[in-house]
NUKOL-50554 format. One record per residue (C-alpha): residue number from 1; residue in one letter; x, y, z. Coordinates in steps of 0.5 Angstrom, whole numbers, always signed. Each point is the difference from the previous one (the first is absolute). Layout:
BEGIN
   pos   code      px      py      pz
   NUM      A       X       Y       Z
...
END
This chain:
BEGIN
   pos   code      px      py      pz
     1      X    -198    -284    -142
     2      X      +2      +4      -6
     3      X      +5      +6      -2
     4      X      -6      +5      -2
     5      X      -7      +1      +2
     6      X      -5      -4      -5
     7      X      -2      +7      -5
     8      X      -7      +0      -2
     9      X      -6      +4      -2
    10      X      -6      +1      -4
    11      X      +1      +5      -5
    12      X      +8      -1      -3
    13      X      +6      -4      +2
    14      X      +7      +0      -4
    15      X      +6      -3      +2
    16      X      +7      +3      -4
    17      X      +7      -2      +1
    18      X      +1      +7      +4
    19      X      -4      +4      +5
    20      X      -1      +6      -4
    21      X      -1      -4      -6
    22      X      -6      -2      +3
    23      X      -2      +5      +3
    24      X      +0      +4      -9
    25      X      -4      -6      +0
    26      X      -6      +2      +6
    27      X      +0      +7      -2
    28      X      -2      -1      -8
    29      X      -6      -5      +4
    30      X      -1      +6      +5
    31      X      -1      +5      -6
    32      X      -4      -4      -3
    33      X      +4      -5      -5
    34      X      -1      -6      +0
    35      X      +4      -6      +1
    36      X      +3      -1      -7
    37      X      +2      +9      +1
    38      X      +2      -2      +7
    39      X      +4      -6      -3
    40      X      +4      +4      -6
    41      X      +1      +5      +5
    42      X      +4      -5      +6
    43      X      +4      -3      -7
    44      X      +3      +7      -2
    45      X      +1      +1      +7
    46      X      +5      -6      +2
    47      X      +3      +2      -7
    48      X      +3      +5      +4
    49      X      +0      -3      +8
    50      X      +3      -6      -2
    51      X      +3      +2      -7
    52      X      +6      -5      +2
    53      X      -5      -6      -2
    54      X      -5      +4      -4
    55      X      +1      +4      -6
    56      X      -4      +4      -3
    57      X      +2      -1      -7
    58      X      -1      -7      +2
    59      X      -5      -6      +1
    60      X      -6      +0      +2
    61      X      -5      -6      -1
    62      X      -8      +1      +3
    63      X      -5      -4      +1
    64      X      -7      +4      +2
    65      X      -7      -1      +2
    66      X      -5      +5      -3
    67      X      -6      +0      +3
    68      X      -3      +5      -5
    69      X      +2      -4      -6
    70      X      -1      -7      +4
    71      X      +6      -3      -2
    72      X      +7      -2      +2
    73      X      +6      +2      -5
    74      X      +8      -1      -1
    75      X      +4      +7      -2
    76      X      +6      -3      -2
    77      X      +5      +5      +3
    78      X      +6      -3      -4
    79      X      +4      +2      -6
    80      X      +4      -3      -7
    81      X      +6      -1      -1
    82      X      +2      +6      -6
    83      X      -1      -3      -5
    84      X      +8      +1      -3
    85      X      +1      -5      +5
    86      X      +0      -7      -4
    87      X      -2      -8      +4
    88      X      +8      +0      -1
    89      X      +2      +6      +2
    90      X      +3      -2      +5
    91      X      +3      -7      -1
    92      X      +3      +4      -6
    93      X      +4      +6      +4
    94      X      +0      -2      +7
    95      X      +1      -8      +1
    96      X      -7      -2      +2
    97      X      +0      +6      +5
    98      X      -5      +5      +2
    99      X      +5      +5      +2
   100      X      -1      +5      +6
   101      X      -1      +7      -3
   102      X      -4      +4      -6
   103      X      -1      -7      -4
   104      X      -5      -3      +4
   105      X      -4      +6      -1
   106      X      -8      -1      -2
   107      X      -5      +5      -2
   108      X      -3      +3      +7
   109      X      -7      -2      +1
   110      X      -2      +3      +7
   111      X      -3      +6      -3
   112      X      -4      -2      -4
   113      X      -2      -5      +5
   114      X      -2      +6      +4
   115      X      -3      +3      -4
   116      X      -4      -5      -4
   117      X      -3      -1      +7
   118      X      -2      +6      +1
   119      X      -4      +2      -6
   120      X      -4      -7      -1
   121      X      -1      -2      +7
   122      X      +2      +7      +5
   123      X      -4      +7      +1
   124      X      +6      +4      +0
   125      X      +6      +4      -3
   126      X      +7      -2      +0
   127      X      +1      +7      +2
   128      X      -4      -1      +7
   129      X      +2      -9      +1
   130      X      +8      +3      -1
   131      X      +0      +6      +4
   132      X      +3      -4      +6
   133      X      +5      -4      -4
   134      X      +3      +8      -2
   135      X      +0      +2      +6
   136      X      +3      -5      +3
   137      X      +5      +0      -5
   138      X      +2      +8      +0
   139      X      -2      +1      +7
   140      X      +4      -6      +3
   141      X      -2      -6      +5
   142      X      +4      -2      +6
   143      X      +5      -5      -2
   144      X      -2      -7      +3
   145      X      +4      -5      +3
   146      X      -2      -6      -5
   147      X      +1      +5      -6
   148      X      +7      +2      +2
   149      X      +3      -6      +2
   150      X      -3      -4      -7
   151      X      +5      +6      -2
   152      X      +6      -2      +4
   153      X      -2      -8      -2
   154      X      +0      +1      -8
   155      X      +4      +6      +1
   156      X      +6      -3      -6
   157      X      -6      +0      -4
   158      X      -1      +7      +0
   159      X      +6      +2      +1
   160      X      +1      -3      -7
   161      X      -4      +6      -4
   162      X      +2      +8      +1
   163      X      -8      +1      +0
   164      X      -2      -5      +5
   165      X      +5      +2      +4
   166      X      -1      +8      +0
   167      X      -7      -2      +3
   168      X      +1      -5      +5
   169      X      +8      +1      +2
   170      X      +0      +6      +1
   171      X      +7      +1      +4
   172      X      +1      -7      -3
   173      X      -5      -2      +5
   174      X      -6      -3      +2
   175      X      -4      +6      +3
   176      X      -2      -2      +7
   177      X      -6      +0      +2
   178      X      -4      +6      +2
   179      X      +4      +4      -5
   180      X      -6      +3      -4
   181      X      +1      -3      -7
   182      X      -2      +4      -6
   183      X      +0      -3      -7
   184      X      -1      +7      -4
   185      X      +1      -3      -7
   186      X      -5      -5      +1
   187      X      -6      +4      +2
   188      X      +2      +5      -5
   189      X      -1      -6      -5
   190      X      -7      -2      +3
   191      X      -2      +8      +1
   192      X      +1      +1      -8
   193      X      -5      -6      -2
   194      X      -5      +3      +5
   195      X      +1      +7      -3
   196      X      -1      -3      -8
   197      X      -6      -3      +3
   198      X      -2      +7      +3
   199      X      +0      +3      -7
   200      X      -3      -4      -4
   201      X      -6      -2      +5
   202      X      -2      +8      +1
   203      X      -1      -1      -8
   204      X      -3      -7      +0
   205      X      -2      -4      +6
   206      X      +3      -4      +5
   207      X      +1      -6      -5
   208      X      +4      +6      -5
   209      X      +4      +1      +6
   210      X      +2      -7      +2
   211      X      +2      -1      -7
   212      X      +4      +6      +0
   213      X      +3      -3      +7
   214      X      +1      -7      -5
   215      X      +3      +4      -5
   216      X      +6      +4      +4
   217      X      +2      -7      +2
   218      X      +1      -4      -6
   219      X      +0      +6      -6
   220      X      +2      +6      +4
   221      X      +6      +2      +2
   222      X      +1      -4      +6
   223      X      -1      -6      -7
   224      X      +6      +4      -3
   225      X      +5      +2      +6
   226      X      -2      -8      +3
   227      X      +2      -3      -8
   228      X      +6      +6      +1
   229      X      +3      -3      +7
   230      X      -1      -8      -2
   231      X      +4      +1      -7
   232      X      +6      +5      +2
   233      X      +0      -7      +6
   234      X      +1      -4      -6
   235      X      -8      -3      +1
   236      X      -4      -2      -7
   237      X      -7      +4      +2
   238      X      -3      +5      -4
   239      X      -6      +4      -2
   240      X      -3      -4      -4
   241      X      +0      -6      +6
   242      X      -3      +5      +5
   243      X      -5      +3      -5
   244      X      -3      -8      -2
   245      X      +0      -1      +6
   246      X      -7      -1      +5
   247      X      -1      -5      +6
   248      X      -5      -6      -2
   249      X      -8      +0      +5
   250      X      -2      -8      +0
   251      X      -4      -3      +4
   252      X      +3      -5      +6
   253      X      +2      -6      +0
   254      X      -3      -3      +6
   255      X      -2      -7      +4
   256      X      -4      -2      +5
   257      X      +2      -2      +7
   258      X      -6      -2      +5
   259      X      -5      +6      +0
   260      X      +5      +5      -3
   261      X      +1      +2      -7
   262      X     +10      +2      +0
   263      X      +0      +5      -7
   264      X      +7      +2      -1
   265      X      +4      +2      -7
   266      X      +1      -3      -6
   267      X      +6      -5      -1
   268      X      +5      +6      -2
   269      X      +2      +0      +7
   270      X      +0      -6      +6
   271      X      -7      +2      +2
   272      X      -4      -7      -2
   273      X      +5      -4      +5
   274      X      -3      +3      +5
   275      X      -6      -3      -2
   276      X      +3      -7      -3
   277      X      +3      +0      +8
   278      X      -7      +1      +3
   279      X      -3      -5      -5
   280      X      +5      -5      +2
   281      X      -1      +1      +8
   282      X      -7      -1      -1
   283      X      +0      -6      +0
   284      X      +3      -1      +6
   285      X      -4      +1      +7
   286      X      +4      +6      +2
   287      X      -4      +1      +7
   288      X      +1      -8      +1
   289      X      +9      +1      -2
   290      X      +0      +6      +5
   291      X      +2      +7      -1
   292      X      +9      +1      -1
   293      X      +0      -7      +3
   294      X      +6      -4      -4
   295      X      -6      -3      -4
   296      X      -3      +6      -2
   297      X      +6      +4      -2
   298      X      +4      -7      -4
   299      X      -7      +0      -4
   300      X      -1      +8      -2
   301      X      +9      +0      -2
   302      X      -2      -7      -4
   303      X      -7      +4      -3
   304      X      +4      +6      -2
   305      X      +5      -4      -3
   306      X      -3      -4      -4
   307      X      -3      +7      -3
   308      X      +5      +3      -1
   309      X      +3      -6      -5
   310      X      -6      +2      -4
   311      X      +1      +7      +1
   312      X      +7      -1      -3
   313      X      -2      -5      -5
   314      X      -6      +4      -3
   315      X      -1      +7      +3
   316      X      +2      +5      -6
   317      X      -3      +7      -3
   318      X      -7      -4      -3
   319      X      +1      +5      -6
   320      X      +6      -5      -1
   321      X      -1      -6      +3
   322      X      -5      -5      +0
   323      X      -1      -1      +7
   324      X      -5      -6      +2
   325      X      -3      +4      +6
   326      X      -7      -3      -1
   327      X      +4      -7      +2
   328      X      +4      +3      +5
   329      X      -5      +3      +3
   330      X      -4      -7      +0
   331      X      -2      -4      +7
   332      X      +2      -5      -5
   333      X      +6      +2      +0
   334      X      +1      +3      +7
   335      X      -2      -8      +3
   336      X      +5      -3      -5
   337      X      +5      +5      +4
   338      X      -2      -2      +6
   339      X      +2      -7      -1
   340      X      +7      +2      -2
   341      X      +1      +2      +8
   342      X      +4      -5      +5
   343      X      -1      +2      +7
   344      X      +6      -3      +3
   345      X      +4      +3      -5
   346      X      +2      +8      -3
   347      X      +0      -1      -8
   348      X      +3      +5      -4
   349      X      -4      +1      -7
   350      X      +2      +6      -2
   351      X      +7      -2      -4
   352      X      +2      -7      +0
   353      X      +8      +2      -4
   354      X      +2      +3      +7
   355      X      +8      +0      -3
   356      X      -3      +5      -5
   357      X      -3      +3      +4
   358      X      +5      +2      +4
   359      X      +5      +1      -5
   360      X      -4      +6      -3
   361      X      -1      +3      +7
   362      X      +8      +1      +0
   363      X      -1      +4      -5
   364      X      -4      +5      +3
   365      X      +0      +8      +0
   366      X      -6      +2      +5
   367      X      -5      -3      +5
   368      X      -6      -2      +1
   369      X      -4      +6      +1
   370      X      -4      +2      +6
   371      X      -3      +6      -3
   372      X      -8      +1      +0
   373      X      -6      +4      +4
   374      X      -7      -2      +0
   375      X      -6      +3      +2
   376      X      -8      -1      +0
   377      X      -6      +4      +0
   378      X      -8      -2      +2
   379      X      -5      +5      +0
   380      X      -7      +0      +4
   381      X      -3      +0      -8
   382      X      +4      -7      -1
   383      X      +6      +2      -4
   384      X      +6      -3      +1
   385      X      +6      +1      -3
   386      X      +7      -4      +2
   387      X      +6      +2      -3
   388      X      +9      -2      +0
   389      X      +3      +5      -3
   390      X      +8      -1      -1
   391      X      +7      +1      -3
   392      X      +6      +3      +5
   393      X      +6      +4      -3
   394      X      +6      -4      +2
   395      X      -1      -5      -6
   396      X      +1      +6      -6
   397      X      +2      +9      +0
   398      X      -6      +4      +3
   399      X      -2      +5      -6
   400      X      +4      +6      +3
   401      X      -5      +5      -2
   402      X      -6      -3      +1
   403      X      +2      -3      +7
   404      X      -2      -7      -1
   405      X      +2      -7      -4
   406      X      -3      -2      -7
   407      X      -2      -7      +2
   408      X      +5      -5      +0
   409      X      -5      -7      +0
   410      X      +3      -3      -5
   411      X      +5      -3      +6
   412      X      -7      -4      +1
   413      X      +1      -4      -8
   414      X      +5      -5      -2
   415      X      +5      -1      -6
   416      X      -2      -7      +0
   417      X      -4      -1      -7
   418      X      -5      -5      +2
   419      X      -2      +3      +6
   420      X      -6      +3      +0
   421      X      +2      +6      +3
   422      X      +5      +1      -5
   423      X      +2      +6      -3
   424      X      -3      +3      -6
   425      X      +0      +7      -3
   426      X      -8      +3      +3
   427      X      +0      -6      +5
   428      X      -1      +0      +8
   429      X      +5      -1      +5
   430      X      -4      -6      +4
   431      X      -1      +4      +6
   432      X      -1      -1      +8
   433      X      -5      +5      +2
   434      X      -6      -3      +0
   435      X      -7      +3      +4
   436      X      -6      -4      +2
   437      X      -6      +1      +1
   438      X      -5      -5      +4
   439      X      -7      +0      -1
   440      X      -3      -4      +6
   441      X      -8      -3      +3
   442      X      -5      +5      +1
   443      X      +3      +7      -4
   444      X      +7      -1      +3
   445      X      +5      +4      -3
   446      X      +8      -1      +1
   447      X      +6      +3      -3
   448      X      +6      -2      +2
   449      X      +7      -1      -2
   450      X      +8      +1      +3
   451      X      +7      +3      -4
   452      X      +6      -6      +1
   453      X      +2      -2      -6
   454      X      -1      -8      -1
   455      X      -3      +0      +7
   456      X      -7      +5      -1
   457      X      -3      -7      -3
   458      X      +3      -3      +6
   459      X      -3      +5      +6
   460      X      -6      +1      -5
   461      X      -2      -7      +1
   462      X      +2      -1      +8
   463      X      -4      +6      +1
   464      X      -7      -1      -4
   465      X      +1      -7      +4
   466      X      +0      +3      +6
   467      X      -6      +4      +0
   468      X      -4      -4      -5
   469      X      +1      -7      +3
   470      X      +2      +1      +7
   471      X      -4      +6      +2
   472      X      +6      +5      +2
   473      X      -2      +8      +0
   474      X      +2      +3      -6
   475      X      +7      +3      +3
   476      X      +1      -7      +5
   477      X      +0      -3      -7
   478      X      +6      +4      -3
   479      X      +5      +0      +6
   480      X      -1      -7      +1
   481      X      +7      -3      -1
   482      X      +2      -2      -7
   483      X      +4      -4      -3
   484      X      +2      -2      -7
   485      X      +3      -3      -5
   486      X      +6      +2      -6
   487      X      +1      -7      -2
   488      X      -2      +3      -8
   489      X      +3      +4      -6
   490      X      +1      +6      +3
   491      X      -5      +6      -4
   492      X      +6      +5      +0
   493      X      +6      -1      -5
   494      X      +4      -5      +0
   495      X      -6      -4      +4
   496      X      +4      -4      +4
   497      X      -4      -4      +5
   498      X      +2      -3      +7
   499      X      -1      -6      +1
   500      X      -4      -3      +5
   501      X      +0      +6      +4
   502      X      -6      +2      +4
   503      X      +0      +6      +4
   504      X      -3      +0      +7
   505      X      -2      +6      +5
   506      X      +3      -2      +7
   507      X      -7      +1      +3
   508      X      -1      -7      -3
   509      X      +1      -5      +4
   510      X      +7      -3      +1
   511      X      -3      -8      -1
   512      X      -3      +4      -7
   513      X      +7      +1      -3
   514      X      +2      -7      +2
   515      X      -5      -4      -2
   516      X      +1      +4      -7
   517      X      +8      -1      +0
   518      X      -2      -8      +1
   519      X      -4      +0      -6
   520      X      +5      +2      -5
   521      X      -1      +9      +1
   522      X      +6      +4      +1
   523      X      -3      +4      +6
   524      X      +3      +6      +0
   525      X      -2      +6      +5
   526      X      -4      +7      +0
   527      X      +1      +5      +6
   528      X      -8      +1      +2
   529      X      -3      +5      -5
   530      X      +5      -1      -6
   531      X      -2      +6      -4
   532      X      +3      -5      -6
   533      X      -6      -4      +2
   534      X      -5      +4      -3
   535      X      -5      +5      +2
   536      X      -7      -1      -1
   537      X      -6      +4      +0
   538      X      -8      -1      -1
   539      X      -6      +3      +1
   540      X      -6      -5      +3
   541      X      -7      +3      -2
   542      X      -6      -3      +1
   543      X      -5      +4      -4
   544      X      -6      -2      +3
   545      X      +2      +3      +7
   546      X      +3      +5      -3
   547      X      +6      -2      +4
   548      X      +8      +0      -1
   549      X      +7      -2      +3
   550      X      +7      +1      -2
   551      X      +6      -2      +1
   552      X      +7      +2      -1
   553      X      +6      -4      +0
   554      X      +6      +3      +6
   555      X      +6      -4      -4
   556      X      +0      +7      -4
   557      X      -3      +7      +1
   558      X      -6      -2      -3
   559      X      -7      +4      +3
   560      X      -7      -1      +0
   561      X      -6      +5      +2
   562      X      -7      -2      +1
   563      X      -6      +5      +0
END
């Protein structure tokens, strides 16, 4: 028995990280776009819906199917570093830390992502996929439990900022739920885009218009008053960054597993340890271990253990590190791995000098962040769109005249000049957002993905296991109890790790977390559907029957809708 009913159709199905984002989403289809429209439109939406975790001048990485083109392509979604801001910037000024703030400001990349999409891959105008995201901002939505009591959890960090504070405490406070929420400088930014692009579209087509809607953002005025806000804060930003600036479109990486095909982005985010975990498995007869058995969970925390040693090892910008990822993604090296595995015994790979690891933990000015959306897309033509836009506002001042956070990513990098997510003037953060995108027997297509920080590669993992190995209906496989391990450099600033912690939904049964504890693991407990871990969408569709089944995560507000 599941929390939801399974969601299916015949000509679309999307999931988002909120009803009405899902349903800005469904609406594009109903008008006739198509599954990228529909994608772009549910994005901007949770931008808004859920701008405490997603921001509009934040992140958004991509990975798409278009059936037209027959190709799968990765939209980067990510930004730089200014280019002021040199590999010792910050050891130089700030002890080896990345202060909270303006200073880990990143050029924002969501725009150009959205857009890039629409005009290589999508039908429709940026005016039309916005419309919803505009007049939820203006308008106003209903406040909802989850959102207000993020709000009241993080509620120092949004305090810290007078413009933060002035959208989200009003009164000081959190609002309550049900109060109608109105983020009116927001959607005045993003209505300003879809004006430019009107202009320049009655003179030059769809393609001028989006340009146009490009230019606002990056070389406009909303450039300029963003350029403005960062600086006057202390920020090292400018014009000349912004305007340099444009997301990169790159074939996937991707592996085998069984019949499937997993493609997710590239190594300047954590999305190649979904697949080096998956490789890892597969070398075992899961069906035979048992699903959540003590087993089967002390083998996945191992596998996703061993991935992120390499990821911290390795994963970087690739236009400024060389990262080995033809080798990492190896069946060569994925048996070596699994060889590595004891199954009497948790082993921790992620860090072996613990005594630094957690003198730098004491020095902590945040925390690991839980920020982050998600949403997926197919439509009847098999386009299929997965996408994990992020980026909350506690981190750094909201622009007080544009309504929204310039991205503040840069809490993803580090200070640690060899490391391979270093800092370095027009460098990326090593982000945590990473979409997938399977391609299965027969003409299956399944996007998916989940928010969650250091856990989305986790309940990615679980989830895909869930339906692909054991069968489970699309939304069984994402409320199955999950569980997940932190015992790994964190990927927020300063990247403490707990060690030996696994992390275990109370449905597990109880015999589970003991037979982990004697292994070595530091069990501890999650109440039943813990929004911290993760909230997985997919989309299921076997285009040969034309047939099509969703599922969305109830850990958070997560919504699916199928026609």
């Amino acid at each position: 028995m599941t929390c939801k009913p399974l969601v299916t159709g015949r000509r679309y199905a999307v999931a988002a990280g909120h009803p009405l984002a899902a349903m800005a989403g469904s609406e594009i289809l109903r008008s006739g776009g198509n599954a990228i429209d529909a994608g772009v439109a549910a994005g901007i939406a949770t931008e808004v819906l859920e701008s405490i975790l997603v921001g509009f001048g934040g992140v958004a990485p991509i990975i798409l199917y278009s059936a037209e083109h027959d190709e799968i392509v990765t939209i980067s979604g990510l930004g730089t570093w200014p280019r002021s801001v040199d590999s010792d910037y910050f050891n130089r000024l700030h002890g080896g830390r990345i202060p909270l703030g303006i200073l880990r400001t990143v050029v924002p990349a969501a725009p150009d992502a959205w857009i890039t999409a629409l005009s290589r891959y999508g039908r429709m105008s940026f005016g039309e996929v916005a419309a919803f995201a505009i007049e939820y901002a203006r308008d106003g939505f209903p406040m909802y439990e989850f959102f207000s009591a993020r709000i009241a959890e993080k509620h120092e960090g949004y305090a810290r900022y007078p413009s933060t504070a002035a959208i989200y405490l009003p009164n000081g406070a959190p609002p309550v739920p049900g109060e109608n929420f109105r983020q009116p400088e927001l959607g005045a930014s993003i209505q300003f885009l879809v004006e430019e692009e009107r202009a320049a579209a009655a003179k030059g087509g769809r393609a001028a218009g989006l340009a146009a809607a490009r230019h606002a953002f990056y070389e406009g005025d909303i450039a300029r008053e963003m350029v403005a806000h960062v600086q006057s804060e202390g920020g090292e930003l400018t014009l000349d960054d912004l305007k340099d600036f444009s997301v990169d479109v790159e074939k996937p990486v991707s592996i085998r597993f069984g019949d499937w095909q997993i493609n997710g982005c590239g190594p300047w985010c954590q999305g190649p340890m979904l697949l080096q975990a998956l490789n890892i498995v597969k070398t075992f007869d899961l069906r035979a271990i048992g699903h959540n058995s003590a087993d089967y969970v002390h083998l996945l925390c191992e596998a996703i253990k061993l991935a992120a040693s390499d990821r911290d090892r390795f994963y970087g910008d690739p236009r400024f590190v060389d990262v080995p990822m033809e080798r990492l993604l190896s069946d060569s090296h994925a048996r070596a791995q699994a060889e590595r595995i004891r199954n009497d015994r948790a082993t921790s790979f992620a860090d072996a000098d613990d005594a630094a690891a957690e003198a730098k933990a004491d020095l902590a000015v945040g925390d690991s962040s839980m920020d982050t959306s998600y949403v997926c897309v197919v439509d009847k033509d098999g386009n299929a769109f997965s996408a994990t836009p992020s980026d909350a506002p506690h981190h750094a001042p909201v622009a007080p005249k544009l309504g929204f956070l310039v991205s503040a990513r840069g809490s993803q990098s580090w200070t640690d000049l060899g490391h391979p997510a270093s800092v370095a003037p027009g460098k990326r953060p090593r982000l945590t957002p990473n979409p997938a995108l399977a391609v299965g027997p027969d003409g299956r297509i399944m996007p998916f993905g989940s928010p969650g920080g250091d856990v989305q590669t986790q309940a990615m993992l679980q989830g895909f296991i869930n339906r692909v190995v054991f069968g489970f209906d699309t939304q069984r496989a994402v409320e199955s109890p999950r569980f997940a391990t932190y015992d790994f450099p964190s990927s927020w600033e300063p990247h403490e790790r707990q060690h030996l912690v696994l992390k275990l939904e109370n449905t597990l049964d109880t015999e589970v977390g003991s037979d982990l504890a004697a292994r070595g693991h530091n069990v501890q407990s999650w109440p039943d559907l813990m929004w911290t871990a993760g909230s997985l969408s997919l989309v299921d569709f076997d285009r040969r029957s034309g047939y099509m089944a969703a599922g969305s995560d109830p850990r958070r507000e997560a919504y699916a809708i199928g026609w």
